[in-house]
C-alpha positions as CSV (number, residue, x, y, z in Angstrom):
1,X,0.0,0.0,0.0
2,X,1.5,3.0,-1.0
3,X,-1.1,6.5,-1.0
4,X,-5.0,6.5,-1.2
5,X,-7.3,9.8,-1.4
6,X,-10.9,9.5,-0.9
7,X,-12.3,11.6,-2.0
8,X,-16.4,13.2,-0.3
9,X,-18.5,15.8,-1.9
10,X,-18.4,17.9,-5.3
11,X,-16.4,18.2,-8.1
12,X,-14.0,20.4,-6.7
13,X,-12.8,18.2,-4.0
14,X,-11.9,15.5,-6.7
15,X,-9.8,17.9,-8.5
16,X,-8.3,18.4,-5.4
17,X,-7.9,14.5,-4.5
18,X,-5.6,14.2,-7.9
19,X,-3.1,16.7,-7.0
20,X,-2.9,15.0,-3.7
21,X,-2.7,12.2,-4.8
22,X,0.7,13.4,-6.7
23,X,2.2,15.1,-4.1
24,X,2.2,11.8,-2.1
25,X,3.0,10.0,-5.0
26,X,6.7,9.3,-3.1
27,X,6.1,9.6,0.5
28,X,5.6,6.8,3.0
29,X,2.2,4.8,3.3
30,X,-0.9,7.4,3.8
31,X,-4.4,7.4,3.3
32,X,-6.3,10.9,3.0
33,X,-9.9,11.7,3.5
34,X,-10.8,14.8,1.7
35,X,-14.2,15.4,3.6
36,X,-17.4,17.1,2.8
37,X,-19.5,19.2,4.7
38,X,-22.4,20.3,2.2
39,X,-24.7,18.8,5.2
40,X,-25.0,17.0,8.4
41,X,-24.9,13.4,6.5
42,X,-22.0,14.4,4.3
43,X,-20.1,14.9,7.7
44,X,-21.0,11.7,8.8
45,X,-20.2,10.0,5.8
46,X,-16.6,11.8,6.1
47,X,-16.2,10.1,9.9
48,X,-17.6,6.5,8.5
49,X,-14.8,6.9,6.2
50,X,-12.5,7.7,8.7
51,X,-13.2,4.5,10.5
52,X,-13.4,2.1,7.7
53,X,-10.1,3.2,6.1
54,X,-8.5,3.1,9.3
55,X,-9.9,-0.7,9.6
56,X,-8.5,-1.4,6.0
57,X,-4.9,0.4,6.7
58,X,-3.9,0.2,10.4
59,X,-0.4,0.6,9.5
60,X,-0.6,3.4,7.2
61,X,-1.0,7.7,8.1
62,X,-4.0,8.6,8.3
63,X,-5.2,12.5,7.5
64,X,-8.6,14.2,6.7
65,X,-8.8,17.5,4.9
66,X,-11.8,19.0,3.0
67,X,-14.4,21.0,4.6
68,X,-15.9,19.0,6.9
69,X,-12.3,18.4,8.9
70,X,-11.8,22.5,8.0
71,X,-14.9,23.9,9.9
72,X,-14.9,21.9,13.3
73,X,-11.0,20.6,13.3
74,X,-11.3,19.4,17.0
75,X,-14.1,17.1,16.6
76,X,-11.8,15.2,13.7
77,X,-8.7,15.4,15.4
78,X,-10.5,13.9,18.7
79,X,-11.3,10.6,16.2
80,X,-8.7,8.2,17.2
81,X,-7.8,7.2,13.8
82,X,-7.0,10.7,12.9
83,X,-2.8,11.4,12.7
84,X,-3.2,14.6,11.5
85,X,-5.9,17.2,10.1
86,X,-4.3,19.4,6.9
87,X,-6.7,22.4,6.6
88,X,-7.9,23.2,3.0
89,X,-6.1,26.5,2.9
90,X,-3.0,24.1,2.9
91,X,-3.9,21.4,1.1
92,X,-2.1,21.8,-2.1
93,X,1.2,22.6,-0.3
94,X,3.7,20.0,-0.1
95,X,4.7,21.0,3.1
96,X,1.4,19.9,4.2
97,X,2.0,16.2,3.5
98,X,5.4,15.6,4.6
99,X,5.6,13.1,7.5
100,X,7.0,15.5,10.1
101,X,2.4,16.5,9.7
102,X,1.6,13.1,11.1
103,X,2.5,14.2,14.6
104,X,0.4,17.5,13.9
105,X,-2.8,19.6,14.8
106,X,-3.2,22.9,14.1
107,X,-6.8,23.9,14.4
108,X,-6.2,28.0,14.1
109,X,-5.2,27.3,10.7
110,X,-6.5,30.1,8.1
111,X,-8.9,28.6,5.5
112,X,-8.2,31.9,3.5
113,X,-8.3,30.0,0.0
114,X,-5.4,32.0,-1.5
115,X,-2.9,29.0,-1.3
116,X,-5.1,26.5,-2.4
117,X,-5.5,28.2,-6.0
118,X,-2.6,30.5,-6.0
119,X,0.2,28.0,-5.1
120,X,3.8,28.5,-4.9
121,X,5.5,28.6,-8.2
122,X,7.7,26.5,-7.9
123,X,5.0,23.5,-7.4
124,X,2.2,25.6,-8.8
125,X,1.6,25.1,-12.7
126,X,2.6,21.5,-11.9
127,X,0.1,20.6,-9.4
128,X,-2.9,22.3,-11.3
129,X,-1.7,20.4,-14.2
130,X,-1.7,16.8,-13.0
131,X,-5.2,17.7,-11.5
132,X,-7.4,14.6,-12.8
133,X,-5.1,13.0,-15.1
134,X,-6.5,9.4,-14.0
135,X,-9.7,10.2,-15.2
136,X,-11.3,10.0,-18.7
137,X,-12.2,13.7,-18.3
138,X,-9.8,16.7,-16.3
139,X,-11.3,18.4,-13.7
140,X,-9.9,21.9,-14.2
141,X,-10.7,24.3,-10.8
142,X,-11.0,28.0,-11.8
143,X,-12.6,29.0,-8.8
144,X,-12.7,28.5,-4.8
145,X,-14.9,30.0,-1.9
146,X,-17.5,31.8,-2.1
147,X,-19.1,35.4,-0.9
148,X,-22.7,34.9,-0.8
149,X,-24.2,34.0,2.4
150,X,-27.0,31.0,1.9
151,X,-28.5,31.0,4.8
152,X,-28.5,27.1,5.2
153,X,-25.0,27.1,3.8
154,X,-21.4,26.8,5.7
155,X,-19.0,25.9,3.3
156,X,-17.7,29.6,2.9
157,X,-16.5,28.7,6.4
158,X,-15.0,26.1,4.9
159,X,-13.3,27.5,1.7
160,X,-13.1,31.4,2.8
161,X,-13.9,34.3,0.4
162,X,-14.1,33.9,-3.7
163,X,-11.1,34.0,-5.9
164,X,-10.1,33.3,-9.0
165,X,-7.5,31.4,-10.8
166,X,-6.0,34.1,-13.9
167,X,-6.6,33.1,-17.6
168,X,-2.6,32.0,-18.1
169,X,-3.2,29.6,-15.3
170,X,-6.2,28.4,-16.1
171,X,-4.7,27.3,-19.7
172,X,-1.5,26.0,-18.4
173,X,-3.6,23.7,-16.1
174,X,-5.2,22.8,-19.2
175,X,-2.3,21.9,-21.5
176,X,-1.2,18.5,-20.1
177,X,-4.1,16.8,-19.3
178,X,-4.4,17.2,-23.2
179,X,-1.3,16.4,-24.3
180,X,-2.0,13.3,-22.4
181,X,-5.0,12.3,-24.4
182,X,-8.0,13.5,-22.5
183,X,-10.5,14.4,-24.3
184,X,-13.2,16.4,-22.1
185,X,-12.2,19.5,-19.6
186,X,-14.5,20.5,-16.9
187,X,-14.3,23.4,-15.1
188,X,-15.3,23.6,-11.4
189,X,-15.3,25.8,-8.3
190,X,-17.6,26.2,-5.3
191,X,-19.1,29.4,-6.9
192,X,-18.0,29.1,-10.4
193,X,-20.2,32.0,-12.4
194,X,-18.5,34.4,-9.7
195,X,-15.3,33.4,-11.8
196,X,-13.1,37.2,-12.8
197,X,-14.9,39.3,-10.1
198,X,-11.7,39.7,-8.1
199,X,-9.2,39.9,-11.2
200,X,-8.1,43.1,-13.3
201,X,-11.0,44.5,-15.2
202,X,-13.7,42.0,-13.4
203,X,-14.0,39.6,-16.1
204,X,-16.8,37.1,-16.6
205,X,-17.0,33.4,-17.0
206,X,-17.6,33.6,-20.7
207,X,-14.8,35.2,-21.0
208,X,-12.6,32.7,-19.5
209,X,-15.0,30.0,-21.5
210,X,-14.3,31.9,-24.8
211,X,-10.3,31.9,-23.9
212,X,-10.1,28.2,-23.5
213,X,-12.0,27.6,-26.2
214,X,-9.9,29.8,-28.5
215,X,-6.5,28.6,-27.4
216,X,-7.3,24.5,-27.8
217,X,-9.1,24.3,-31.0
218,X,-8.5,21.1,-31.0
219,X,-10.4,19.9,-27.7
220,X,-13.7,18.6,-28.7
221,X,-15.6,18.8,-25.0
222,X,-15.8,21.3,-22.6
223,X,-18.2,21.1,-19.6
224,X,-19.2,23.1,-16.4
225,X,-20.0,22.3,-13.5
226,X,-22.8,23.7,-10.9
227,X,-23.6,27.4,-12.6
228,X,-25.5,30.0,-10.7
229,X,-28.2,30.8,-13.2
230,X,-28.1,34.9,-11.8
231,X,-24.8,35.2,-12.4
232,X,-24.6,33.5,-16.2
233,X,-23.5,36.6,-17.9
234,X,-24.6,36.9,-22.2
235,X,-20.9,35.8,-23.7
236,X,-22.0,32.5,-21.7
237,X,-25.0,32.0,-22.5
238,X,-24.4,32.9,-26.2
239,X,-21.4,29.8,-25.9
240,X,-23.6,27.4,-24.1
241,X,-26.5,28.0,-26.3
242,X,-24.4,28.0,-29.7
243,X,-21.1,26.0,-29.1
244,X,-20.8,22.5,-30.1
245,X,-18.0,21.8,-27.8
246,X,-19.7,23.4,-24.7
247,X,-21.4,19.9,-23.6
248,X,-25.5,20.6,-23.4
249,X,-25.6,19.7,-19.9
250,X,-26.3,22.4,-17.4
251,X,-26.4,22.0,-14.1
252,X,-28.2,24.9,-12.4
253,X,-27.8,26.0,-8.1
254,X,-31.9,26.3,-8.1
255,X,-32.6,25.0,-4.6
256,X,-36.0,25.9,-4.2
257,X,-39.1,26.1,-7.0
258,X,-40.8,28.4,-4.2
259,X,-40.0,32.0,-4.1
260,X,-40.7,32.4,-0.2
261,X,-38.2,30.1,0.5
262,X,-36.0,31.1,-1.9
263,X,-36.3,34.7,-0.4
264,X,-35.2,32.7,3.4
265,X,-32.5,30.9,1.9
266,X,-31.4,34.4,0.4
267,X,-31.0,33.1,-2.8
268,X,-30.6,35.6,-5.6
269,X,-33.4,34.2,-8.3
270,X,-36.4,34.2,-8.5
271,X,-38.7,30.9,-9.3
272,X,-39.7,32.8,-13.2
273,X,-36.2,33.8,-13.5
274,X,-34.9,30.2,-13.2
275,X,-38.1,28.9,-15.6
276,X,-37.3,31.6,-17.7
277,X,-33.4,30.8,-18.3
278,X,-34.1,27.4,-19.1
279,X,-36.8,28.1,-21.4
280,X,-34.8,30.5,-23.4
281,X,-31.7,27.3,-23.3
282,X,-33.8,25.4,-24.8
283,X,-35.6,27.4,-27.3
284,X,-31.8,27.9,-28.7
285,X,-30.5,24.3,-28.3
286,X,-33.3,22.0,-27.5
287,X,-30.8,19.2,-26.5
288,X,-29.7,21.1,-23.3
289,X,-30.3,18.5,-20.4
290,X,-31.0,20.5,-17.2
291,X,-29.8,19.4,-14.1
292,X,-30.6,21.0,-10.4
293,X,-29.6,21.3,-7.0
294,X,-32.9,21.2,-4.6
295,X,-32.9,21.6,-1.2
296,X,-36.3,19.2,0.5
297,X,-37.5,20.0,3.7
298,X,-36.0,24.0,3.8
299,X,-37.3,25.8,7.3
300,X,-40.9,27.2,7.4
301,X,-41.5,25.1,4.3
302,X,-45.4,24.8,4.1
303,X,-47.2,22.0,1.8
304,X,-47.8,24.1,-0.5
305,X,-44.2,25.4,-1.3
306,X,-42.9,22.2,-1.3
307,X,-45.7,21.7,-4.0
308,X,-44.1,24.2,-5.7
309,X,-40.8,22.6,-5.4
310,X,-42.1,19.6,-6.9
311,X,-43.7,21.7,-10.1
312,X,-40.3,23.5,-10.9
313,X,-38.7,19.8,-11.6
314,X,-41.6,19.8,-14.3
315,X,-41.6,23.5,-15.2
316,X,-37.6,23.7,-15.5
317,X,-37.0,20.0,-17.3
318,X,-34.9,18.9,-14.4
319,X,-33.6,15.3,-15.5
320,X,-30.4,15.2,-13.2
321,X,-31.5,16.2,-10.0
322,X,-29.5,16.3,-6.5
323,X,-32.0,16.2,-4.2
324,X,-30.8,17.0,-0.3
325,X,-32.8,16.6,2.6
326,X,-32.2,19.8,4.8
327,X,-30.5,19.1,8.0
328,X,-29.7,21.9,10.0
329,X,-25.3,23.2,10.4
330,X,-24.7,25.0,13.5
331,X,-23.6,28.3,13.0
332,X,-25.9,29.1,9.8
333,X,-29.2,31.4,10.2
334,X,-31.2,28.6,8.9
335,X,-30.5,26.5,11.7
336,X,-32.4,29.2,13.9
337,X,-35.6,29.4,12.1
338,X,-38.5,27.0,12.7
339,X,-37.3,23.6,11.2
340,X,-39.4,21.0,9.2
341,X,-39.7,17.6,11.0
342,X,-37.0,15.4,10.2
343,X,-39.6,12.6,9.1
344,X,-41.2,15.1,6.4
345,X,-38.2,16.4,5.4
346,X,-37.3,12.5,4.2
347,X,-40.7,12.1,2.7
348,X,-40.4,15.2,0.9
349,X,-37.2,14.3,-0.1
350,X,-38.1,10.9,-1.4
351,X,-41.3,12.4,-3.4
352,X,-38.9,15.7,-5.5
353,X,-36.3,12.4,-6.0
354,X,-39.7,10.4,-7.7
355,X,-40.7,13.3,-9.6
356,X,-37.2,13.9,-11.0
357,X,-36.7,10.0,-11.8
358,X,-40.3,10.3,-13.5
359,X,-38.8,13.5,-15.7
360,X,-35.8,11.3,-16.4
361,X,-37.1,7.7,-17.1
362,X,-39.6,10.1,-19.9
363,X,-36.3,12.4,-21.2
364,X,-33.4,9.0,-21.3
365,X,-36.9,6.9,-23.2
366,X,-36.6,9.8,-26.0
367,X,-32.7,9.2,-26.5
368,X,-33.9,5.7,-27.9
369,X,-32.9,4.8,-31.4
370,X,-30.5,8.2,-31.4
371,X,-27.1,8.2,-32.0
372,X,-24.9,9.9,-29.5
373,X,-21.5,10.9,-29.1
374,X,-20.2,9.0,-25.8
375,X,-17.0,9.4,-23.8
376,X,-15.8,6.1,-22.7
377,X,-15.1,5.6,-18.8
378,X,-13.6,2.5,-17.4
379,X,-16.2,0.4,-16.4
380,X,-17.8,-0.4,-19.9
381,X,-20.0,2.7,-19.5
382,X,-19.9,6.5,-20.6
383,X,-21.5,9.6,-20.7
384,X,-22.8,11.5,-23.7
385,X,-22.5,15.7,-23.9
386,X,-26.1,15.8,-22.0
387,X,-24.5,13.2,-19.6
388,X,-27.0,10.6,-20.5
389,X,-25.1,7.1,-19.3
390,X,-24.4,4.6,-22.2
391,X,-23.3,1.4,-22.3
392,X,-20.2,1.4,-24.6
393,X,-19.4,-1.6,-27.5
394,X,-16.9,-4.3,-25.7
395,X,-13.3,-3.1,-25.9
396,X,-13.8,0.3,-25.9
397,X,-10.6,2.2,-24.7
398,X,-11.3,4.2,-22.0
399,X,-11.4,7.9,-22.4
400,X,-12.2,7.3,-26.3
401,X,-15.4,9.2,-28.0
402,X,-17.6,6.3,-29.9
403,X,-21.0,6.5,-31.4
404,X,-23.6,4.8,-29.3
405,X,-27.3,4.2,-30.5
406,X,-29.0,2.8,-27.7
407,X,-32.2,0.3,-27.9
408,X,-33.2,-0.4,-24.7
409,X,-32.9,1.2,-21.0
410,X,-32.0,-1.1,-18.1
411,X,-31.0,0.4,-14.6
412,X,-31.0,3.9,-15.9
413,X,-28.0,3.1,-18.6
414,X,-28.9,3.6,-22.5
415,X,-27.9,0.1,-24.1
């Protein structure tokens, strides 16, 4: 056993797990946890890890980063498993990981996210550039932290203010993952449409979009991750709607279809705004697929505006949906107002995930008898551009684009 990383949460934190991943690529046995803390189950899910990984590798160090290990520190480094907790402001830096950390704690650590996206540049280009090189597709991050306050929301505490990574830094992290074959790019971040507001001139995301796409001609699939339909400025939504190599698959922060709790949650949308955005998508490039975050249970949430919740996965032609019970975090507003029984909140949950499979059994029986372009992943599956899973032809090389016309559905995967 030499290094493991596993890896909890969103996009980002994989990215993350890869350059790990190769700054341990020489040091002594270790297994990571890079936690999560986008809610109360994602934080236990980080601990179970904690435990089982421990079980699996007695001998080995054993450290947790990520969010979860970031915002309450103590509680991890009380675990008796734990060796060390690396915060995320230090989690690209090699320092970080060199054994002398085992023997470490230091829970005052900043979780100002200036290291984590700005790193030394010595290491720097380097360790953005081997960012998800083991995958069929190179998670790119152009983006950490956030300054919007959700009021149900604590990773800001977790990854500290917004910035962003510069243009020339962006591209550099972009040029070996495709020299080494891989033919789809995703760009993530915990905020990603806030992308440019801190840099010179206060650029927007299509402009950074429009960049990459202009310096790799030759890369046929670009994708982003979680946008924040408010902040989707018009040289974006000109790409998204008109650019082949943009993948139609958006994935949209929504979080509520009801504008009440929407207003409680301080969200910056409105329920019309969000209808209205995807609409317009799709009157310029009906194949968009439409994915959303949604948020069951919110505080104060009456019958009736989780009724409304349940029409916006209708009303917005929400196929992929991430549904998330609400559980309260300490320390966020939310957690103060009058909360939703815990056994509704899971049987509201369960009902926005029947309504989304309903959209998405109807949406994936369309693709039948169509040919699509799929990116092969390793497990004799791939994903199209509207991230429809296919089942590829036997002895399809991984991380290959083949043309899949599927007959049949079974378990959700176009065969």
């Amino acid at each position: 056993m030499t290094t493991q990383v596993v890896s909890l949460g969103c996009r980002l934190n994989i990215a993350e797990s890869e350059a790990i991943g190769a700054l341990l690529r020489d040091g002594p046995p270790t297994v990571v946890v890079n936690s999560c803390a986008v809610t109360a189950e994602a934080v236990r899910q980080s601990r179970r890890a904690v435990r089982r990984l421990r079980r699996e590798h007695p001998e080995a160090r054993l450290i947790v980063t990520g969010c979860a290990s970031t915002i309450d520190p103590e509680s991890f480094a009380q675990m008796p498993e734990v060796d060390a907790i690396v915060a995320n402001a230090q989690k690209l830096q090699t320092q970080s990981w060199l054994p002398r950390a085992s023997g470490g704690f230091r829970p005052h650590e900043t979780t100002s996210a200036h290291t984590l996206l700005r790193p030394p540049p010595a290491r720097g280009s380097d360790t953005l550039a081997t960012i998800a090189t083991t995958h069929t597709r190179a998670f790119i991050p152009v983006q950490n932290g956030c300054d919007h306050a959700c009021t149900f929301c604590i990773i800001p505490q977790g990854r500290g203010p917004s910035l962003s990574l510069p243009i020339a830094q962006v591209l550099h992290a972009i040029e070996r993952p495709l020299a080494q074959g891989v033919r789809e790019v995703v760009l993530t971040g915990v905020d990603v449409t806030s992308w440019g507001h801190d840099l010179p001139n206060a650029p927007k995301l299509g402009t950074l979009v429009a960049a990459i796409l202009d310096a790799f001609p030759a890369l046929p699939r670009l994708r982003l991750s979680s946008l924040d339909g408010v902040e989707i400025d018009a040289v974006l939504l000109d790409l998204i709607t008109g650019e082949p190599r943009i993948m139609p698959h958006i994935h949209l922060s929504l979080q509520s279809g009801d504008d009440m709790i929407l207003k409680r949650m301080k969200r910056r949308h409105t329920r019309a705004q969000a209808i209205a955005l995807v609409e317009h998508m799709k009157a310029r490039r009906p194949e968009i697929a439409i994915g959303a975050d949604l948020i069951a249970g919110f505080p104060t949430e009456t019958p009736a505006m989780h009724a409304n919740n349940m029409a916006v996965v209708r009303e917005a032609h929400v196929v992929h949906g991430h549904i998330f019970p609400y559980s309260p975090r300490p320390g966020t507003p939310a957690a103060r107002m009058p909360q939703v029984p815990p056994p509704l909140v899971k049987a509201r949950a369960a009902e926005l995930r029947a309504t989304v499979a309903e959209q998405r059994t109807r949406w994936l029986q369309s693709l039948i008898g169509q040919p699509a372009q799929v990116l092969a992943e390793r497990d004799g599956t791939g994903h199209a551009g509207h991230f429809a899973s296919y089942r590829t032809p036997a002895g399809t090389r991984p991380g290959s684009i083949v043309t899949c016309t599927p007959k049949q559905i079974i378990e959700g995967i176009l065969e």
